[in-house]
N, C-alpha and C positions, 0 to 999 in steps of 0.2 A: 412573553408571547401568550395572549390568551386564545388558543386554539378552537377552544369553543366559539368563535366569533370568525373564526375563517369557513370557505363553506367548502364542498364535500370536495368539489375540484379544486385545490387552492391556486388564484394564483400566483405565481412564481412569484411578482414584484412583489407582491406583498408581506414575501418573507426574506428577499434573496434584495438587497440595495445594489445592485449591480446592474451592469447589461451582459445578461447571458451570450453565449458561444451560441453557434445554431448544433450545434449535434446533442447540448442540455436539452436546447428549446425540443429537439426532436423527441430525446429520448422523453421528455414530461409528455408530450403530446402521447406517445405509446401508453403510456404506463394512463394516462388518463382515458383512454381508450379501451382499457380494461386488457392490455399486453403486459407480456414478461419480455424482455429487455436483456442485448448481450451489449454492452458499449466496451467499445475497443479505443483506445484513443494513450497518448503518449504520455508519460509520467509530465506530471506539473499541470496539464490540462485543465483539470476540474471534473475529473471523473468522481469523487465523493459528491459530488452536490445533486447526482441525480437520486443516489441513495438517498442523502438528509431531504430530499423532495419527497422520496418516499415516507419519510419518517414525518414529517409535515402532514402530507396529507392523510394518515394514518392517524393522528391522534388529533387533528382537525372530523374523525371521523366515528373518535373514540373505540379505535383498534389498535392492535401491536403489530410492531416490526421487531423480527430477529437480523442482528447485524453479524456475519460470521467471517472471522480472519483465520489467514492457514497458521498465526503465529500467538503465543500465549503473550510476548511482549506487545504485537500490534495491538492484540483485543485491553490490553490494559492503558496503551496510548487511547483508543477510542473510546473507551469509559471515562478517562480525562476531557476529552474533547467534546464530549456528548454531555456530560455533565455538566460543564462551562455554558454547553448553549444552551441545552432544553428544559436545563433545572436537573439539582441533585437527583431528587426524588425517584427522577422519572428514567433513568438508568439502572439498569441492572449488569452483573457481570456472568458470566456461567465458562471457566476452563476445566483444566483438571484439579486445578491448587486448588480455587476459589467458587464459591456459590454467593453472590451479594446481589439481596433485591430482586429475585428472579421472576418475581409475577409483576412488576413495572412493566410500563408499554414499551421501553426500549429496551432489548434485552441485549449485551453483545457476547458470542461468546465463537471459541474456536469450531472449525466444520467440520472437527471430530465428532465434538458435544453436539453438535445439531444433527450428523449421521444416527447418531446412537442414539437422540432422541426418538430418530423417525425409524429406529429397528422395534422399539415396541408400538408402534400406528402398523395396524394394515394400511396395504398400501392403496391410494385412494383415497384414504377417508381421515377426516381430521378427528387426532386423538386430544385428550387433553390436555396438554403439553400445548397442541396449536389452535388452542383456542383464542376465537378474536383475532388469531396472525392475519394481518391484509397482504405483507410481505415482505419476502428474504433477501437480504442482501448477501451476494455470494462477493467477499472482497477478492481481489488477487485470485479471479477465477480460472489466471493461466495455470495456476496449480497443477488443473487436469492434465496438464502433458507430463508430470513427475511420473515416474515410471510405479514410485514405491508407495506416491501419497496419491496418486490422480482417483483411484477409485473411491475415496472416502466426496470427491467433489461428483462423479455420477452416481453412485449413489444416492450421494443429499438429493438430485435433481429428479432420478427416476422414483425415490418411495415421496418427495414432497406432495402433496395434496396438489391438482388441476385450478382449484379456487383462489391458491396462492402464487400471490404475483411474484417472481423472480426479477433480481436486479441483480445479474451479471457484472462486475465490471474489470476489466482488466488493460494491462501497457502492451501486452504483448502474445496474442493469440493469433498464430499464423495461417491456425484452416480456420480464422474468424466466424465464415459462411459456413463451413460445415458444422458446425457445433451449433450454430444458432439452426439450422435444417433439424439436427438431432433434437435441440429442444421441442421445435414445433412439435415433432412427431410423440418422445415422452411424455413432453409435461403441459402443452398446447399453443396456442397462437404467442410467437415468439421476434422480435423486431430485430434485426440487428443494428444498432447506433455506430459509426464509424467515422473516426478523423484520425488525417495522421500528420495535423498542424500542430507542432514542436514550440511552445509558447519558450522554453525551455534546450536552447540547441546546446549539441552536444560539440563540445571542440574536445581533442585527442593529444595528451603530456605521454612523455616519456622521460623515467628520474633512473641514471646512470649516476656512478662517483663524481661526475664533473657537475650536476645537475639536473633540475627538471626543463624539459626542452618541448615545444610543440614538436609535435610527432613527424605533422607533414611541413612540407615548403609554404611559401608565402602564394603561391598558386591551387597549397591542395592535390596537388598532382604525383610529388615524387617524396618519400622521406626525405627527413631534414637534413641539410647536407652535416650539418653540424653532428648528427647522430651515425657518420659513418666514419670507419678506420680510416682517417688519413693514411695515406701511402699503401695501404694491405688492401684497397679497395679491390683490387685484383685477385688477391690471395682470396676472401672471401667468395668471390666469384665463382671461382675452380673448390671451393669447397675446402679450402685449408684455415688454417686460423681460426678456425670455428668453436675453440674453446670456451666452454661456458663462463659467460666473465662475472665478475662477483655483482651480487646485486646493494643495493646502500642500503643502510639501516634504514629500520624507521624513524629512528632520530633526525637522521639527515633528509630525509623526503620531507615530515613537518618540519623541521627549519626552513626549508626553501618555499612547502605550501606556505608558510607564514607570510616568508618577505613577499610573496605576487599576491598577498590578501587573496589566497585559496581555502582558508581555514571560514566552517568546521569543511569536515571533508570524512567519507567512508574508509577505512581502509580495511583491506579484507584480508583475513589470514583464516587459513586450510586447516586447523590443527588445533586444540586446547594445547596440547603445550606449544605452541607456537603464539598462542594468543596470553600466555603465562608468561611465556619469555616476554613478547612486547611491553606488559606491563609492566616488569621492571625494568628494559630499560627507557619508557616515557618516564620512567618516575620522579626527574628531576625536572622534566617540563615547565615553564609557565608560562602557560598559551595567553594569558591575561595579566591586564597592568592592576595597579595597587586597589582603584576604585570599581573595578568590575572586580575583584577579589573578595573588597567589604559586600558588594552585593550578595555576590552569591553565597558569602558564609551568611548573611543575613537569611537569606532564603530555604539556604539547607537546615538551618535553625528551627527558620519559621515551621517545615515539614518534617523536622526530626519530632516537635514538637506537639503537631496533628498526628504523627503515625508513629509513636513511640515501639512497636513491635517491628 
């Protein structure tokens, strides 16, 4: 992409080969408009592409964007991803581990690193650190409601500089309107972008010893019949029988994801040793046949190879 050649408003088609959603279209109208921007919208949407819009029109302008995740893993996914589109070069990373490339126009780094940048800027006024920033991308800006991390995300918004445009974006922010109110009045004229079309729908399993089972009926209406005590249905009623019943391993939950083609899939455990124990017992696994095996030892080769540390 030679950006030099796109002009100060870029537009969209011009980077993006697609046909955009309208709450993109909207959110690019804001941010061209000279707005900071909260979009609210459902995981799978397309809520990253209002950000790489900004990051478009930003070095189409020869300025910098900082891109900021609440997770040291994310910010390292998006250093992969931002590298792949916009050129090595022009990625930077900044966490706690790592500093790589940090004066490049794309900078990504955790909303710790970028709080603590803005503790030594009065506030107001852009320090060196943000020089050239046209604007922030605040990832996963539901953050704010974590009881223990929320203030590192007001913070970043009330010392950021007035000049710098904000790019909110998050799946799940319930006082959506409040927050984007609060912006106005901190940081300045603030849009809220909103959809809550699910490109992405969520259907609901449930995995007991016998299987994993849709949750609800074939109506949606009542649990699955198949998920209740035959014959105890009564006893459960009156509150008896209500013994906690054992739950299946993780072995047995991926066997069965495997056979309904539910694999890759999250699976979330509460505990390092509980995420210790899973690992040994997935250990005999193989989620993959003999030809996707040569692949990916081909591949882990190919980056043991690139990143020998």
């Amino acid at each position: 992409m030679n950006y030099s050649a796109l002009s100060s408003e870029v537009d969209p088609s011009s980077v993006f080969p697609f046909e955009l959603d309208k709450f993109q279209l909207d959110a690019i109208a804001s941010l061209n408009a000279g707005r900071s921007v909260v979009v609210c919208a459902p995981t799978g949407s397309g809520k990253t592409l209002v950000g790489e819009y900004g990051i478009y029109r930003a070095l189409a302008r020869g300025k910098r964007v900082f891109y900021t995740t609440p997770l040291k893993a994310l910010s390292n996914q998006k250093l992969r991803d931002f590298r792949e589109k916009f050129g090595f070069d022009a990625v930077g990373l900044l966490t706690g581990d790592a500093s790589i490339n940090r004066d490049a126009p794309i900078v990504v780094m955790t909303t710790e690193i970028f709080r603590n940048m803005l503790y030594g800027t009065p506030i107001g006024q852009v320090g060196i650190s943000l020089t050239d920033v046209e604007a922030v991308v605040l990832d996963e800006c539901h953050y704010m409601n974590d009881r223990q991390r929320g203030t590192v995300w007001e913070e970043s918004i009330i010392y950021c500089p007035r000049e710098i445009q904000l790019i909110a974006l998050s799946a799940t922010v319930a006082n959506s309107e409040q927050l984007t109110d609060w912006l106005n009045q901190v940081h300045g004229p603030t849009d809220l972008i909103y959809s809550d079309f699910r490109p992405v729908p969520l259907e609901f399993h449930f995995g007991n010893l016998k299987g994993v089972f849709p949750l609800l009926n074939d109506d949606k209406t009542q649990i699955n019949p198949r998920l209740l005590k035959r014959g105890k249905k009564k006893e459960l009623e009156k509150g008896k029988g209500n013994r906690r019943p054992e739950a299946p391993s993780i072995n047995f939950i991926l066997s069965h994801l495997q056979e309904r083609d539910m694999l890759p899939a999250i699976y979330f455990i509460f505990s390092r040793r509980g995420c210790d124990k899973a690992v040994a017992e997935v250990g005999d696994i193989w989620l993959v046949n003999e030809q996707e095996a040569q692949q990916l030892r081909r591949q882990i080769d190919e980056f043991l190879t690139r990143n020998p540390e």
